[in-house]
C-alpha positions in Angstrom: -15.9 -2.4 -2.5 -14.4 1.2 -3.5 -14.6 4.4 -2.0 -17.5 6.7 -3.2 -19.0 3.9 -5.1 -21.8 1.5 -4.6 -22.0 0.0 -1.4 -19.3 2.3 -0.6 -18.9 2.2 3.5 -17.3 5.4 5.4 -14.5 4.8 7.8 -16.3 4.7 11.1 -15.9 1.0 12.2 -18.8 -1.2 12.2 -17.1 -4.5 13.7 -17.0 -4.5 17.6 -15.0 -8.0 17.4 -12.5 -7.7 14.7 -10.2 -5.2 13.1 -10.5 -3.4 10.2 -7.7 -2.7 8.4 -7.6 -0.3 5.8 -5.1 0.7 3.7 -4.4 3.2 0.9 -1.9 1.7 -1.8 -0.2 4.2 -4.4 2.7 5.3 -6.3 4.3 7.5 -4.5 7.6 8.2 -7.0 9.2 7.6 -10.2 12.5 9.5 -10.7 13.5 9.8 -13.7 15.7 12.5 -15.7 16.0 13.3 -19.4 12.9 11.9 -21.8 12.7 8.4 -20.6 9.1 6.9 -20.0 9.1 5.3 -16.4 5.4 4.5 -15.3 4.3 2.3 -12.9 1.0 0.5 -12.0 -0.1 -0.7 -8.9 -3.9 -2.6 -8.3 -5.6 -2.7 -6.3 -5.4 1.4 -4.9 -7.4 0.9 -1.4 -7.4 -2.3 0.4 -9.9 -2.8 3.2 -10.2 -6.0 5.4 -11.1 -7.5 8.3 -9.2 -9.6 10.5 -9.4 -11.1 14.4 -6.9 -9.9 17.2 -4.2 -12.0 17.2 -5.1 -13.5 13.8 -2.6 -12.8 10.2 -4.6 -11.9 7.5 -2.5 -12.2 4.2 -3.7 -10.0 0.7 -1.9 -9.1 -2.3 -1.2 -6.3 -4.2 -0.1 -6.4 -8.0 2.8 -3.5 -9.0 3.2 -3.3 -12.9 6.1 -1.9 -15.3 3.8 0.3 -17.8 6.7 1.9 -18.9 10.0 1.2 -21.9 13.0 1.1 -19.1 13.7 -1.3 -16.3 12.8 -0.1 -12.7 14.1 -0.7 -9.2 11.0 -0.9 -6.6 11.4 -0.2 -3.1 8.7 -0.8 -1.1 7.8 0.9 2.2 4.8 0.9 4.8 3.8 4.1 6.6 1.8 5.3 9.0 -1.3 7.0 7.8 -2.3 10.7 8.8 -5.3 12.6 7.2 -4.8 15.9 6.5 -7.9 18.5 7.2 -9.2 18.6 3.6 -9.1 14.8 4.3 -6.3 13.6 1.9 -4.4 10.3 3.5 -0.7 11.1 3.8 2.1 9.3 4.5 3.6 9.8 7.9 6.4 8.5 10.4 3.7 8.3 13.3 -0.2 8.2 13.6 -2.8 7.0 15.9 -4.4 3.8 14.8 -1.4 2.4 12.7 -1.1 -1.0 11.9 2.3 -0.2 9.7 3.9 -2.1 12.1 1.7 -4.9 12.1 2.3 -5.6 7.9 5.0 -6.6 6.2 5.6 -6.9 2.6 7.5 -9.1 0.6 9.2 -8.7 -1.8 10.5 -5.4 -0.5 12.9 -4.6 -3.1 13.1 -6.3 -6.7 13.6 -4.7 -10.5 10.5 -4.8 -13.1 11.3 -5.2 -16.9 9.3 -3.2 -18.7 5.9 -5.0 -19.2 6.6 -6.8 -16.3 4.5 -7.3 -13.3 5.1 -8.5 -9.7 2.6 -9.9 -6.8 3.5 -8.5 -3.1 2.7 -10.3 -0.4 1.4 -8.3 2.6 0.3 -10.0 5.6 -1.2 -8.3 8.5 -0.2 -9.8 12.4 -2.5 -8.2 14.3 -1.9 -8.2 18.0 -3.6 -9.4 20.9 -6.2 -7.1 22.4 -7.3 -4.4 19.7 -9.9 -3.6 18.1 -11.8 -1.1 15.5 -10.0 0.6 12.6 -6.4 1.0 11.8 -4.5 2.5 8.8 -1.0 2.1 6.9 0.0 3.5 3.1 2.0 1.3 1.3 3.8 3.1 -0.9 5.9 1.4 -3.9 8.7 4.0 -5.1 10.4 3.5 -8.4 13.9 4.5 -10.6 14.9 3.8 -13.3 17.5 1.0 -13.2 21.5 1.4 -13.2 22.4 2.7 -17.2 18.6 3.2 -18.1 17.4 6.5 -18.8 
């Protein structure tokens, strides 16, 4: 289900029982100096799911090497503000985060160009919540020692 599309739902909760969990996936940096081509891929963009207090819910998100030079991938969860024009930011604090309900693994690794890599996230959601929460996850890349 994707945002503005087809049976595209807004962000106002619809489960009374269970927690939505909704978070925006992106590429937040490449750094890269001189001509080299760094690019990186990440699928899927939004991720939206439900999942029970006091359940795990486990999804996965694939982060691709589109690029000619190796790249070293750190990988970071934020919390998730919305600025007035409504674009999602990252942010160090925001009211119904579930940043620190997700981790990620692998949190670090190096992608060959061409290469891909599945992330495992998996959501623990605590005891006595409920309705919406929001993270980023946000996959920053460099080009690896010597390759530029």
């Amino acid at each position: 289900m994707g945002l503005n599309g087809p049976g595209d739902r807004t962000m106002i909760d619809r489960y009374i029982h269970g927690v939505r969990l909704w978070g925006l996936i992106m590429a937040a940096s490449l750094l890269v100096s001189g001509t080299a081509s760094a690019q990186m891929a990440i699928s899927p963009i939004i991720v939206e799911t439900k999942a029970y207090p006091g359940g795990v819910k486990t999804f996965q998100v694939s982060v691709s090497n589109i690029g000619k030079v190796p790249l070293e991938i750190n990988v970071r969860v934020s919390a998730m503000a919305v600025l007035p024009g409504g674009m999602p930011v990252e942010a160090e604090k925001a009211e119904r985060s579930c940043k620190d309900w997700i981790k990620v693994t692998p949190g670090k690794f190096t992608l060959k160009p061409k290469e891909g890599k599945k992330l495992v996230c998996q959501a623990r959601v605590p005891k006595g919540v409920g309705g919406g929460y929001y993270a980023i996850l946000s996959c920053h890349g460099i080009p690896a020692s010597g390759e530029v």
